[in-house]
PDB file with one MODEL, atoms N, CA, C and O in Angstrom:
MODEL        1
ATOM      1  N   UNK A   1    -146.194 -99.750  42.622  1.00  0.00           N
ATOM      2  CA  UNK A   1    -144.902 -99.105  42.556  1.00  0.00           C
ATOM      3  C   UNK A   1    -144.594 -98.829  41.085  1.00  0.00           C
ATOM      4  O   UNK A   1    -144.504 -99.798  40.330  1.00  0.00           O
ATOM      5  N   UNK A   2    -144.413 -97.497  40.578  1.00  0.00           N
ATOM      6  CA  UNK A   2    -143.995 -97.223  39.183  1.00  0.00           C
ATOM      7  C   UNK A   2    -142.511 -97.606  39.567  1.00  0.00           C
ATOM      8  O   UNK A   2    -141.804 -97.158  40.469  1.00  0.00           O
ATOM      9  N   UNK A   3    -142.211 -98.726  38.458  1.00  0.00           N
ATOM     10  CA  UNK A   3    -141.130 -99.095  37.850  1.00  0.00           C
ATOM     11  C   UNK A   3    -139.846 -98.232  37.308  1.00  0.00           C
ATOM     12  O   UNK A   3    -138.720 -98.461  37.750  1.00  0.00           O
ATOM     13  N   UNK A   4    -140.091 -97.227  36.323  1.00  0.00           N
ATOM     14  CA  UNK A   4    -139.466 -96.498  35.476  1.00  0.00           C
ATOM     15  C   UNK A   4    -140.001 -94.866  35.395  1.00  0.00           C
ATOM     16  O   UNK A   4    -140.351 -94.228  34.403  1.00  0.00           O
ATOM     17  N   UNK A   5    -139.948 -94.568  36.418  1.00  0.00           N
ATOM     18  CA  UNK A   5    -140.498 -92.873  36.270  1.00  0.00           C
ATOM     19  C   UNK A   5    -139.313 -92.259  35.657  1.00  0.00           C
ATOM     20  O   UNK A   5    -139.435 -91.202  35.039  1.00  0.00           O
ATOM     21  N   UNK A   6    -137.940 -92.962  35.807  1.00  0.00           N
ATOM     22  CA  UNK A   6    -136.922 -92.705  35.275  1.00  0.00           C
ATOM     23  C   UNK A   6    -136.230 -93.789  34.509  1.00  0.00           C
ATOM     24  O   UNK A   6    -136.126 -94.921  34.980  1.00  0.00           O
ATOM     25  N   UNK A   7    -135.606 -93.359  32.968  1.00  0.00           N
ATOM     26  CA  UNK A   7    -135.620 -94.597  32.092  1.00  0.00           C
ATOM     27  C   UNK A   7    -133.835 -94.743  32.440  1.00  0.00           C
ATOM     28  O   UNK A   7    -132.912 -94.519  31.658  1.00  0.00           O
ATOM     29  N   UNK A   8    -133.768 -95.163  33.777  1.00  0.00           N
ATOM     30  CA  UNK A   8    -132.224 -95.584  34.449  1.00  0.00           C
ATOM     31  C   UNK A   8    -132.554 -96.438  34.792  1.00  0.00           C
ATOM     32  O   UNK A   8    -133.625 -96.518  35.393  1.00  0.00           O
ATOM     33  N   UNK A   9    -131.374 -97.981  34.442  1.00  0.00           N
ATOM     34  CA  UNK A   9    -131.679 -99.040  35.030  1.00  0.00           C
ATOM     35  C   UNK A   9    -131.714 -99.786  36.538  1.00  0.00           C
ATOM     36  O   UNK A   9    -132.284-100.706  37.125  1.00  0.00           O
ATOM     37  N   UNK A  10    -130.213 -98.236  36.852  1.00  0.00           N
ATOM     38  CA  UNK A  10    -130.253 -98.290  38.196  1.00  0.00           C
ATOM     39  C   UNK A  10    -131.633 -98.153  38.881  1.00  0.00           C
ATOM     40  O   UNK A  10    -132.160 -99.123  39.426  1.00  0.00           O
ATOM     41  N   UNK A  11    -132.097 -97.167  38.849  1.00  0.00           N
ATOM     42  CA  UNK A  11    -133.264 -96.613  39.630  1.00  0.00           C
ATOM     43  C   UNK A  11    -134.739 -97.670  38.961  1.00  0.00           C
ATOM     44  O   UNK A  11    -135.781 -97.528  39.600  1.00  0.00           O
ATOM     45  N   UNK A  12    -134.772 -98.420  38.038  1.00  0.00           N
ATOM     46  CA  UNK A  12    -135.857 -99.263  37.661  1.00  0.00           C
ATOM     47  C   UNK A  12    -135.320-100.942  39.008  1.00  0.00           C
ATOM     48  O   UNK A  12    -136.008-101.643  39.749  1.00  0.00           O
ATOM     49  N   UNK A  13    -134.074-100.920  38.744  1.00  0.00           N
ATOM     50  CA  UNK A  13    -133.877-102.269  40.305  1.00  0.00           C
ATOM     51  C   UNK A  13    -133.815-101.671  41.422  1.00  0.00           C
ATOM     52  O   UNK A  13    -133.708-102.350  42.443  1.00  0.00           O
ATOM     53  N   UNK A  14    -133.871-100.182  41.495  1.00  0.00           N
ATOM     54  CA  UNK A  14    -134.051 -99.880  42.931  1.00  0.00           C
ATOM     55  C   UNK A  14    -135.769 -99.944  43.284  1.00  0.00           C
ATOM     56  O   UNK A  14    -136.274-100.340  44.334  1.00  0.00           O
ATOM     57  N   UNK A  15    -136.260 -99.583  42.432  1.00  0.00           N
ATOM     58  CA  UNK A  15    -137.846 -99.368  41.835  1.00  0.00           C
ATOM     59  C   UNK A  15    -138.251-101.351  42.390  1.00  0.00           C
ATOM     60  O   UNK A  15    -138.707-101.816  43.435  1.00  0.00           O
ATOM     61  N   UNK A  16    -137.955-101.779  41.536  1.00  0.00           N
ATOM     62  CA  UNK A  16    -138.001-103.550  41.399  1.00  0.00           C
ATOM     63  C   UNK A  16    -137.891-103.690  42.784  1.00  0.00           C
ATOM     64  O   UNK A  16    -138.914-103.943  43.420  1.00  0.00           O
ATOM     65  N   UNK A  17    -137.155-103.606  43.178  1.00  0.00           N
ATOM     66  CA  UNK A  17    -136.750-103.757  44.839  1.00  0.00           C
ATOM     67  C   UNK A  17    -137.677-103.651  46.161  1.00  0.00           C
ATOM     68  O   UNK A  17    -138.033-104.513  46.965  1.00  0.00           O
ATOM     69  N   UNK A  18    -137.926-102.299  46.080  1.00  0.00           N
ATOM     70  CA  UNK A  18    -139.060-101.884  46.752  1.00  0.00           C
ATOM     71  C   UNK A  18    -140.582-102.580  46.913  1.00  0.00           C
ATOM     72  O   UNK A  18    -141.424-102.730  47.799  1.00  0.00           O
ATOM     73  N   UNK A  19    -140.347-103.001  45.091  1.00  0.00           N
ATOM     74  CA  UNK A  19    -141.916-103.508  44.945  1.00  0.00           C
ATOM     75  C   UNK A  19    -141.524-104.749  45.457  1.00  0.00           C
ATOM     76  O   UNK A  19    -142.304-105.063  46.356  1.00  0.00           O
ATOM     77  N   UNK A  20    -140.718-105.535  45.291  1.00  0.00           N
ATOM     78  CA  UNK A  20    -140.912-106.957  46.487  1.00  0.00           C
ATOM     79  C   UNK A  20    -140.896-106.835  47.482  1.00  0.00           C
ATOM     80  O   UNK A  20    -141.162-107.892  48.055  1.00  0.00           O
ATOM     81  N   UNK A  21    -140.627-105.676  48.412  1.00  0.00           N
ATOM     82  CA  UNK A  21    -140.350-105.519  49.530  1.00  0.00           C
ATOM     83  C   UNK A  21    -141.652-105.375  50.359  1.00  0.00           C
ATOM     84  O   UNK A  21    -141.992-105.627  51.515  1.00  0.00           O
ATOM     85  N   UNK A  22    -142.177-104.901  49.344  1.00  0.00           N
ATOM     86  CA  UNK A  22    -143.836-104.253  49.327  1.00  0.00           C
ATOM     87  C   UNK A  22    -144.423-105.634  49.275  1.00  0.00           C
ATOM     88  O   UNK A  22    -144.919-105.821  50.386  1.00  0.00           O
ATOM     89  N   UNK A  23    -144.613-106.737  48.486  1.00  0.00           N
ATOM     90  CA  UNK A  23    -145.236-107.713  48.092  1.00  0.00           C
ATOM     91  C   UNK A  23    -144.307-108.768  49.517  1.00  0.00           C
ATOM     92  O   UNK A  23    -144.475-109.966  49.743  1.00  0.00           O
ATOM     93  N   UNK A  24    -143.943-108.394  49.801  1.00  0.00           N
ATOM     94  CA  UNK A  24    -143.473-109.502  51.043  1.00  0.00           C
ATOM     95  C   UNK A  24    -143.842-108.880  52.319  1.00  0.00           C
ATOM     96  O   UNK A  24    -144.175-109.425  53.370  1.00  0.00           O
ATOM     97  N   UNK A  25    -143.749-107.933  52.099  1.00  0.00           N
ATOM     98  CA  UNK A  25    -144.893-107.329  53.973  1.00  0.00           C
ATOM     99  C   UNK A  25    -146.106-107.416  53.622  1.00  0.00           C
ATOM    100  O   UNK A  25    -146.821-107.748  54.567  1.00  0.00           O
ATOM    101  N   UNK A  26    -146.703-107.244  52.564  1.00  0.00           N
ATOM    102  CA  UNK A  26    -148.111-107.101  52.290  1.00  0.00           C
ATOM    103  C   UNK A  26    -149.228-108.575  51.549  1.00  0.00           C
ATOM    104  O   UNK A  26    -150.407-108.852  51.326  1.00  0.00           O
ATOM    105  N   UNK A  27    -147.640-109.220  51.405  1.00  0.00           N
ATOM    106  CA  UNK A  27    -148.257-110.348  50.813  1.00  0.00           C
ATOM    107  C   UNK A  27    -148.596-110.353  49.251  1.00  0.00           C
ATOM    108  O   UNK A  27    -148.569-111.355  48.536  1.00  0.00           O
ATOM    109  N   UNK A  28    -148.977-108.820  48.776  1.00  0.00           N
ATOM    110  CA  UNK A  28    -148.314-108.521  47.278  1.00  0.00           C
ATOM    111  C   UNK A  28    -148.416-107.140  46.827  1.00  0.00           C
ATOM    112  O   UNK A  28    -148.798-106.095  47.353  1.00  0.00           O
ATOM    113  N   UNK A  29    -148.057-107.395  45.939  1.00  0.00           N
ATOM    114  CA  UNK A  29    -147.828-105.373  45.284  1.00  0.00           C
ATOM    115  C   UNK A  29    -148.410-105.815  43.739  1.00  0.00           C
ATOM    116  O   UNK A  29    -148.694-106.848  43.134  1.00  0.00           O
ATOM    117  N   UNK A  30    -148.394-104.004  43.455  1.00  0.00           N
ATOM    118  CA  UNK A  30    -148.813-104.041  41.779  1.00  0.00           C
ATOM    119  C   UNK A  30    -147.325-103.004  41.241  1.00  0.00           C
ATOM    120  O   UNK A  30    -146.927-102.033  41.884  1.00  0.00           O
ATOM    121  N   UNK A  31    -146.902-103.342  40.372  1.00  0.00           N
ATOM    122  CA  UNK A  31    -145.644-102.869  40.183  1.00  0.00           C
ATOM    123  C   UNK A  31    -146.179-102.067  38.800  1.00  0.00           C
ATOM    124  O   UNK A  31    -147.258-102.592  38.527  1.00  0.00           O
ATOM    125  N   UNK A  32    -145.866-100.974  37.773  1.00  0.00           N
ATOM    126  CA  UNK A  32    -146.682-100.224  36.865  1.00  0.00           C
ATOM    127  C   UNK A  32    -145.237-100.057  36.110  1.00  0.00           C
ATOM    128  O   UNK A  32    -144.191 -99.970  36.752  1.00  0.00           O
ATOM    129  N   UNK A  33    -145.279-100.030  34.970  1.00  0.00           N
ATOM    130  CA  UNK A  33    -143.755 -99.953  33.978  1.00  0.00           C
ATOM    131  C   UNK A  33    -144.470 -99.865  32.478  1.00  0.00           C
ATOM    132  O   UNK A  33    -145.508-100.379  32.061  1.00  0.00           O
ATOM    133  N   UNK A  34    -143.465 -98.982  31.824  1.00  0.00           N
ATOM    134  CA  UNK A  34    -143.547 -98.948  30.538  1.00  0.00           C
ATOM    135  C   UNK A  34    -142.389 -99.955  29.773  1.00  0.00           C
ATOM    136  O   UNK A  34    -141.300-100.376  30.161  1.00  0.00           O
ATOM    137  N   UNK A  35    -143.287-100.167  28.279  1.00  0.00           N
ATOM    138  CA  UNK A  35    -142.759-100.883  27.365  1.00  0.00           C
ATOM    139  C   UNK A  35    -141.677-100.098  26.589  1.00  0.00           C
ATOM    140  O   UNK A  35    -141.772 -99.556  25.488  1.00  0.00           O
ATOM    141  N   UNK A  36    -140.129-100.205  27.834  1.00  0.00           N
ATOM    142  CA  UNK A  36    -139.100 -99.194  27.236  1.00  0.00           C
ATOM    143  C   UNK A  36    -138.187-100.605  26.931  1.00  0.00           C
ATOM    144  O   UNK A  36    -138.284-101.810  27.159  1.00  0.00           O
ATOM    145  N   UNK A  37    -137.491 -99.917  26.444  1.00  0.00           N
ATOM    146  CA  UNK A  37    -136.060-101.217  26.593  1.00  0.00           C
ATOM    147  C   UNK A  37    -135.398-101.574  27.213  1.00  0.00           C
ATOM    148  O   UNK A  37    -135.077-102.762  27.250  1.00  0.00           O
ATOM    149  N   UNK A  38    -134.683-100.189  28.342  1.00  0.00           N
ATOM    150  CA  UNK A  38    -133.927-100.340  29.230  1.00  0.00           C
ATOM    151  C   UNK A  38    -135.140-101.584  30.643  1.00  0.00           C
ATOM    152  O   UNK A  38    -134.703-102.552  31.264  1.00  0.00           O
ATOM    153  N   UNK A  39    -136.714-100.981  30.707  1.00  0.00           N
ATOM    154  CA  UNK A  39    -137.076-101.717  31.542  1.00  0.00           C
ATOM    155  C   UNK A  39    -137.561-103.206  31.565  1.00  0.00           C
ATOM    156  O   UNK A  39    -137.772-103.989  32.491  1.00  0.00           O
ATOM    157  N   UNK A  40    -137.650-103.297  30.330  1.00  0.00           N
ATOM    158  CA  UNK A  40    -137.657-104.567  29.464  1.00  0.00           C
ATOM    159  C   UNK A  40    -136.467-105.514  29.765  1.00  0.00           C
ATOM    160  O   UNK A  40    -136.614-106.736  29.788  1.00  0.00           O
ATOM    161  N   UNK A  41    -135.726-105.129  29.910  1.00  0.00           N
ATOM    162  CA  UNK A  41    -133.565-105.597  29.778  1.00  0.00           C
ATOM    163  C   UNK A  41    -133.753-105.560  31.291  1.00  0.00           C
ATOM    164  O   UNK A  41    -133.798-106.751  31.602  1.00  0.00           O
ATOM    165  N   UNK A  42    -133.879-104.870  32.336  1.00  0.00           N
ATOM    166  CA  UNK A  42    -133.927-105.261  33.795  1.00  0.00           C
ATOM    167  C   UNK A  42    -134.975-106.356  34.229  1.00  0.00           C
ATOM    168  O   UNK A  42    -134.706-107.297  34.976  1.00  0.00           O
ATOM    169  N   UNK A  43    -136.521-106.044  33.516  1.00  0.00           N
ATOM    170  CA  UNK A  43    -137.001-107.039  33.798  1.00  0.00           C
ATOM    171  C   UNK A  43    -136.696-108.700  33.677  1.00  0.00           C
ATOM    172  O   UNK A  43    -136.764-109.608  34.505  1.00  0.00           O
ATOM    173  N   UNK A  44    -136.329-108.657  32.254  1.00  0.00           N
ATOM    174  CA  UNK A  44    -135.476-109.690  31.852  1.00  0.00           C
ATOM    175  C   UNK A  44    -134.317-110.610  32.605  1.00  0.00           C
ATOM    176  O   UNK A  44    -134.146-111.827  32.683  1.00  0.00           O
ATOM    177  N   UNK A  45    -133.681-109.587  33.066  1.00  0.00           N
ATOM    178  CA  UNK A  45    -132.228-110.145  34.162  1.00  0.00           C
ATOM    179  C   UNK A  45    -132.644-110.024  35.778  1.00  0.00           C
ATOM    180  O   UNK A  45    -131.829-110.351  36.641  1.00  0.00           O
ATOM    181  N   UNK A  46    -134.072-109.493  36.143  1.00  0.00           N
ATOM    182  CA  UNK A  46    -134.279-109.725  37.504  1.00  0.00           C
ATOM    183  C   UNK A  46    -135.378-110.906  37.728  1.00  0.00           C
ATOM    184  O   UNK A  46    -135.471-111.506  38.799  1.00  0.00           O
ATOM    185  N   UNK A  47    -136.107-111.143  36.724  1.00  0.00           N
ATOM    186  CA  UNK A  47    -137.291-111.696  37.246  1.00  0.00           C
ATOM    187  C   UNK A  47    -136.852-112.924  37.265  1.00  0.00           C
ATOM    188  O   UNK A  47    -137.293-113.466  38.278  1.00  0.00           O
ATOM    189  N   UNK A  48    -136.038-113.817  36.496  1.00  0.00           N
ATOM    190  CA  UNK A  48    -135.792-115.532  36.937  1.00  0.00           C
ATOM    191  C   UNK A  48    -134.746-115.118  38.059  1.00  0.00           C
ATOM    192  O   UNK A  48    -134.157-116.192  38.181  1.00  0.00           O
ATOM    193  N   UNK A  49    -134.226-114.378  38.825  1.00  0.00           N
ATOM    194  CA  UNK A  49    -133.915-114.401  40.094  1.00  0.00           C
ATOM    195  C   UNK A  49    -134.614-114.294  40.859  1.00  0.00           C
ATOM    196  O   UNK A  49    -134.470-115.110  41.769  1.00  0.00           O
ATOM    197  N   UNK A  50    -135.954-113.129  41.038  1.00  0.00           N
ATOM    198  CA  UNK A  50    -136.914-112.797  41.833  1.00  0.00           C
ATOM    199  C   UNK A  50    -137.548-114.546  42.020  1.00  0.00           C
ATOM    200  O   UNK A  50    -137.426-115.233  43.035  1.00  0.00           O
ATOM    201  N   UNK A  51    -138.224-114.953  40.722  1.00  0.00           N
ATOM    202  CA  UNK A  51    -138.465-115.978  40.774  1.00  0.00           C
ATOM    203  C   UNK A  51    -138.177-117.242  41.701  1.00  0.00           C
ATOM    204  O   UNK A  51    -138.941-117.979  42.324  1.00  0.00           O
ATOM    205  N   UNK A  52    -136.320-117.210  41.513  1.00  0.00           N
ATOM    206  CA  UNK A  52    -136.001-118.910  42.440  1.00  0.00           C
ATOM    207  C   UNK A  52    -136.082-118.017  43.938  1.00  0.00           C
ATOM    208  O   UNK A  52    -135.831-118.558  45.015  1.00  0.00           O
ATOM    209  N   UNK A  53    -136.459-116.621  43.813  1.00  0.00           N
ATOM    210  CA  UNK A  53    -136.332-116.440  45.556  1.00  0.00           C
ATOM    211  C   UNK A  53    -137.979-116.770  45.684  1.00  0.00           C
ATOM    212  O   UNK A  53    -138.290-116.435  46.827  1.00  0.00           O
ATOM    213  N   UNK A  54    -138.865-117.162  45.152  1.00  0.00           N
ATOM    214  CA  UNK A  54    -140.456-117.359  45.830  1.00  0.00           C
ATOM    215  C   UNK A  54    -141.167-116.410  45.066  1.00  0.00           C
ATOM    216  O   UNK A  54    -142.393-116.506  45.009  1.00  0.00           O
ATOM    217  N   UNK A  55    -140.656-115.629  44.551  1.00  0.00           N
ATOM    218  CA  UNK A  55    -142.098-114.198  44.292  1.00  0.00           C
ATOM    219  C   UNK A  55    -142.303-114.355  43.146  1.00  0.00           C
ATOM    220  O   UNK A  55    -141.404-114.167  42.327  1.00  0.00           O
ATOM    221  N   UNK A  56    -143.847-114.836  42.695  1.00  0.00           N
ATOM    222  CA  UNK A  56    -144.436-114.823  41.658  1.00  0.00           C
ATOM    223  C   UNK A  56    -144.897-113.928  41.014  1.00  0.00           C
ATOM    224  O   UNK A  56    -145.036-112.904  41.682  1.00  0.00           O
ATOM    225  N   UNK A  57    -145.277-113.833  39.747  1.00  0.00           N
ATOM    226  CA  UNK A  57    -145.516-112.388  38.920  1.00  0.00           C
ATOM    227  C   UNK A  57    -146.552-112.730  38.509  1.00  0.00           C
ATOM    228  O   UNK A  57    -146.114-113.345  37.536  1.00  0.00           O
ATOM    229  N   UNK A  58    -148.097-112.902  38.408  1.00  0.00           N
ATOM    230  CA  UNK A  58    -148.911-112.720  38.013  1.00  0.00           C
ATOM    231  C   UNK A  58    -149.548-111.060  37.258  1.00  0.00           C
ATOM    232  O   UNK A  58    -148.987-109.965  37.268  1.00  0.00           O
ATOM    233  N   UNK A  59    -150.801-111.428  36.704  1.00  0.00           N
ATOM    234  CA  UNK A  59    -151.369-110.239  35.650  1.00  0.00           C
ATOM    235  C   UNK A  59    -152.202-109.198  36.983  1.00  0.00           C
ATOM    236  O   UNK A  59    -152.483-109.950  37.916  1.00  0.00           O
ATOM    237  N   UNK A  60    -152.469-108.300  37.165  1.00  0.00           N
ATOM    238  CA  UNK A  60    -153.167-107.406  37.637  1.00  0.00           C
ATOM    239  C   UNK A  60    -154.325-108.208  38.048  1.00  0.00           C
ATOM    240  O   UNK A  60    -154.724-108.535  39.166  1.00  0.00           O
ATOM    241  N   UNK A  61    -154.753-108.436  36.898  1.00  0.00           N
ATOM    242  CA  UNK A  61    -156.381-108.894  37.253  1.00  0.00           C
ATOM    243  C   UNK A  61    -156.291-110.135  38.065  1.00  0.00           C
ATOM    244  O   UNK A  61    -157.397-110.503  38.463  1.00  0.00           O
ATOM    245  N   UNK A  62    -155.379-110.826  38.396  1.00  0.00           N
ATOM    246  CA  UNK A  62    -155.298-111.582  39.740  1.00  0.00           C
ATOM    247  C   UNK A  62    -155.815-111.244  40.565  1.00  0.00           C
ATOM    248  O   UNK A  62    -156.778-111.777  41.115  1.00  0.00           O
ATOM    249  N   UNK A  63    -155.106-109.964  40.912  1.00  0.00           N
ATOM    250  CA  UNK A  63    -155.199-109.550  42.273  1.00  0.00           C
ATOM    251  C   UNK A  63    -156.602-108.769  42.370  1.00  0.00           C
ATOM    252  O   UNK A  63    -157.026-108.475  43.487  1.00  0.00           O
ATOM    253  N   UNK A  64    -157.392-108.397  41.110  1.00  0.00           N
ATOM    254  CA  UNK A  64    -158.540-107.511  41.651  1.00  0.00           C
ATOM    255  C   UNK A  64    -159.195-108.979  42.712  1.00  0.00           C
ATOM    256  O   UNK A  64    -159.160-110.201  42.856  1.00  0.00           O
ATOM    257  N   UNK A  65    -159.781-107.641  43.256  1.00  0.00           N
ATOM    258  CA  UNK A  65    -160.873-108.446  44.030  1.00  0.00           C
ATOM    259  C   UNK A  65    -162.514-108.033  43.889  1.00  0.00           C
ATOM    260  O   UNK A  65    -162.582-106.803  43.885  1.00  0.00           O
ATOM    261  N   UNK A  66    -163.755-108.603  43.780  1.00  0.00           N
ATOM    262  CA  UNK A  66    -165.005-108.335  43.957  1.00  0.00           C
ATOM    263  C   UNK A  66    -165.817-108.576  45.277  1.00  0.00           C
ATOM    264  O   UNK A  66    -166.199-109.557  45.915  1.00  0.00           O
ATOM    265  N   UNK A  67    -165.900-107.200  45.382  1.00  0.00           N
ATOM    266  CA  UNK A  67    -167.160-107.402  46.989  1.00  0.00           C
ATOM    267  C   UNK A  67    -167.460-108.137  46.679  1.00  0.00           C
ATOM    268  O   UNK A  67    -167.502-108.764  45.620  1.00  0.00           O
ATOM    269  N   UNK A  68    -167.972-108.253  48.367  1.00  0.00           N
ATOM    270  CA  UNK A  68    -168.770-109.463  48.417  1.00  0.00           C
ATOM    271  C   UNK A  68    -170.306-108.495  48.888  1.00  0.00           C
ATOM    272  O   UNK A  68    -170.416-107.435  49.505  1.00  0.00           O
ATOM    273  N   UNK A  69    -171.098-109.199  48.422  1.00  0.00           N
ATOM    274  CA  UNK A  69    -172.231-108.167  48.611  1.00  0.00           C
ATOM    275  C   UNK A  69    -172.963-108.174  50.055  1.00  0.00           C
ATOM    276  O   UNK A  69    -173.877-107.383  50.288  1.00  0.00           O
TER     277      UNK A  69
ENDMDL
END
């Protein structure tokens, strides 16, 4: 889920939103954001909430996975 296609904070927690919504039916998501300020400042004030609700934030490369051959 791109984060910030638009640099509104509204639309970056509507963005945020989705992607947990995504990571809780699916078990997880990859969420994609630039190093702006405004998304920086939402990330900041959503993620220790996201947090005490269960959803962890790990790096990308978590989630790759390698065939199995």
């Amino acid at each position: 889920v791109f984060l910030d296609n638009k640099d509104d904070p509204k639309e970056i927690r509507e963005q945020l939103a989705r992607l947990v919504r995504r990571a809780r039916k699916n078990g997880e998501a990859v969420g994609i954001g630039h190093l702006r300020e405004r998304t920086v400042a939402v990330l900041e004030a959503e993620i220790p909430k996201l947090q005490k609700q269960g959803i962890e934030f790990v790096g990308v490369s978590e989630l790759a996975r390698v065939p199995k051959p």
